[in-house]
C-alpha positions in Angstrom: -7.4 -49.4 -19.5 -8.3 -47.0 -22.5 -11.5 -45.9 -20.4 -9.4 -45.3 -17.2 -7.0 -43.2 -19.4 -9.7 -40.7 -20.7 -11.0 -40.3 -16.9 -8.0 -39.5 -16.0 -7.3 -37.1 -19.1 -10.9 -35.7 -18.3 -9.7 -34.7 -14.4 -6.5 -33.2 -15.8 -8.2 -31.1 -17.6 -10.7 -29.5 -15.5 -7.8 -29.3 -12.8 -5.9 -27.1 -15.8 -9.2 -25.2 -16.2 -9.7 -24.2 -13.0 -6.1 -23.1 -12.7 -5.9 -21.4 -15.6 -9.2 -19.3 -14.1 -7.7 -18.7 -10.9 -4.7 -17.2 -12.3 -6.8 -14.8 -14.6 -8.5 -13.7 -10.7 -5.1 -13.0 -9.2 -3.8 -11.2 -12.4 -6.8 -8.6 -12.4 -6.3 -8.6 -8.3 -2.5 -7.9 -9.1 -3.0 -5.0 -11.5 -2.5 -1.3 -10.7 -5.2 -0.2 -13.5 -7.7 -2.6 -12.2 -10.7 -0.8 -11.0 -11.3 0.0 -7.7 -13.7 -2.4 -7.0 -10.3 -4.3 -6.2 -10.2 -2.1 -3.0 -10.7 -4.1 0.1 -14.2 -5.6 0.3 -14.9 -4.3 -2.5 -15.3 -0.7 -1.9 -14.0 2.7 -4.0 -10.6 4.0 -3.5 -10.9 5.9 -0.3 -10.7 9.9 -0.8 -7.2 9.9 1.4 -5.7 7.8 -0.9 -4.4 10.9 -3.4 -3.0 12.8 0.1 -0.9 9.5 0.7 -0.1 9.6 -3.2 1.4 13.1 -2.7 3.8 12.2 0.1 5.0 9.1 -1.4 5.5 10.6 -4.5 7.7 13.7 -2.8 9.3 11.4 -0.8 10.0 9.1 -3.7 11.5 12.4 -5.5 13.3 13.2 -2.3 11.1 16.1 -1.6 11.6 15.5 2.2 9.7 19.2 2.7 6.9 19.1 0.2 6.1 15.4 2.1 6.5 16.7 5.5 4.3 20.0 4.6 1.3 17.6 3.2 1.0 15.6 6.8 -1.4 17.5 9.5 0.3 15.9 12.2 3.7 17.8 11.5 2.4 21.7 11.4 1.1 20.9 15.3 3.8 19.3 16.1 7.5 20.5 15.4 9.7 17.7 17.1 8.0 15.1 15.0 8.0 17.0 12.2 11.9 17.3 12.3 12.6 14.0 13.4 10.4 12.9 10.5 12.4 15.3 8.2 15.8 14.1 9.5 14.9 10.3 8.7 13.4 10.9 5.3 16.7 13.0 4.6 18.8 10.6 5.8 17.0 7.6 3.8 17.4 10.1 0.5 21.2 10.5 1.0 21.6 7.0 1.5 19.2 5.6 -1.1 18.4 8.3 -3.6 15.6 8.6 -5.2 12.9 5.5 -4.6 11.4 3.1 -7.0 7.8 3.1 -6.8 5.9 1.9 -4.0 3.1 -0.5 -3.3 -0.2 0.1 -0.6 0.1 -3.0 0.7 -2.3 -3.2 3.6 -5.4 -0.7 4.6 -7.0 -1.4 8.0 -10.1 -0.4 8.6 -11.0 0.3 12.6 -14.0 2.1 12.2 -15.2 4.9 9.0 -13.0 7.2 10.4 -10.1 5.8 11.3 -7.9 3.8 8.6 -4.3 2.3 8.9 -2.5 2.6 5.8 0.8 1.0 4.6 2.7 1.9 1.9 6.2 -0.1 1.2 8.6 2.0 -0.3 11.0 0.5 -3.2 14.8 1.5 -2.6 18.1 0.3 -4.1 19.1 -1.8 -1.3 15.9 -2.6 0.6 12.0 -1.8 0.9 11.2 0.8 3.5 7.6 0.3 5.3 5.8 3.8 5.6 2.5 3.9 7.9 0.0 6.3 7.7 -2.7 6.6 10.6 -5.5 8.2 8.2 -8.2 9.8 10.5 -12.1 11.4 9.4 -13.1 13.7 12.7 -16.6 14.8 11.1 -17.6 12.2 9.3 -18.1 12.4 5.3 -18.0 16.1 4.5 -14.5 16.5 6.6 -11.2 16.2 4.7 -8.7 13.1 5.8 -6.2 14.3 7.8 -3.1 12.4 8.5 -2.8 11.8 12.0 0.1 10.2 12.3 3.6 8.9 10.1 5.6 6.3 11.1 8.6 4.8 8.7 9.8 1.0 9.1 13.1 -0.7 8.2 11.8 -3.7 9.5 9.1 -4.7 7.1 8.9 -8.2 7.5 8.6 -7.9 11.4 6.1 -4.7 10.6 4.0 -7.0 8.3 3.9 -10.3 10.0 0.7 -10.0 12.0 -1.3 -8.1 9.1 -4.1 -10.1 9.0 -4.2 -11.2 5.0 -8.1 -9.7 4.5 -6.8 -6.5 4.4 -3.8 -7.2 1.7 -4.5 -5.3 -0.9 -1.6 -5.1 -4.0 -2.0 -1.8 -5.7 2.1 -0.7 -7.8 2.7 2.8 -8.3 6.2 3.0 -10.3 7.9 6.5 -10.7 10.1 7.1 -13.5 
């Protein structure tokens, strides 16, 4: 009996060990600071990363103009660019300011073209903003983004993201 106890103790604790290390794995996977080896597949923060900073940081201020003015895809095309204004007004005057936001999802279609999404934190409810992140030249051309689309329905926007591409990275404003 006393043997079958200390096999038993024995298991418990490895199980414990190996939970205790995959929780240290998701923690560093979890953190905003973590390096960007964390990107998916391992690879550096992509150089359109600080444009999509920009405009979810204006937007998050309620700069609706100083967003819309950082997207390519508006200055060639004014009916988008004021429906786009109109909807990030409107979310502003019914939300205020946001609360952060989280790129929760970069695909990857080929090096030039990227799909990123970026959930927006409100008072009431998450917004999803997509950004279709496009390279024309190759790597000496700028990012340009090459189209903006904003979501109410997250979960429905979401559900089919295939989990590789899941990538947890917090930005919190003040």
């Amino acid at each position: 009996m006393r043997g079958q106890t200390r096999r038993v103790g024995a298991a418990l604790a490895i199980v414990l060990l190996v939970i205790a290390g995959l929780a240290v794995v998701a923690r560093s996977a979890d953190d905003p600071n973590a390096s960007a080896g964390n990107w998916p597949r391992g690879d550096v923060q992509p150089a359109y990363m600080d444009n999509v900073d920009k405009v979810m940081n204006a937007i998050g201020d309620g700069k609706v103009d100083d967003a819309v003015a950082l997207m390519d895809v508006m200055k060639k095309n004014p009916d988008l660019r004021e429906q786009t204004r109109s909807r990030l007004n409107d979310l502003h005057l019914q939300e205020g300011n946001g609360y952060g936001y989280d790129v929760v999802s970069v695909q990857r279609f080929s090096d030039r073209l990227h799909i990123v999404s970026v959930l927006g934190y409100y008072q009431d409810f998450p917004v999803l903003f997509r950004f279709q992140m496009y390279h024309p030249k190759g790597q000496n051309d700028p990012w340009m983004v090459l189209d903006f689309e904003i979501h109410a329905n997250v979960a429905e926007e979401l559900k089919d993201t295939p989990i590789d591409y899941v990538r947890h990275r917090s930005v919190t404003t003040k």
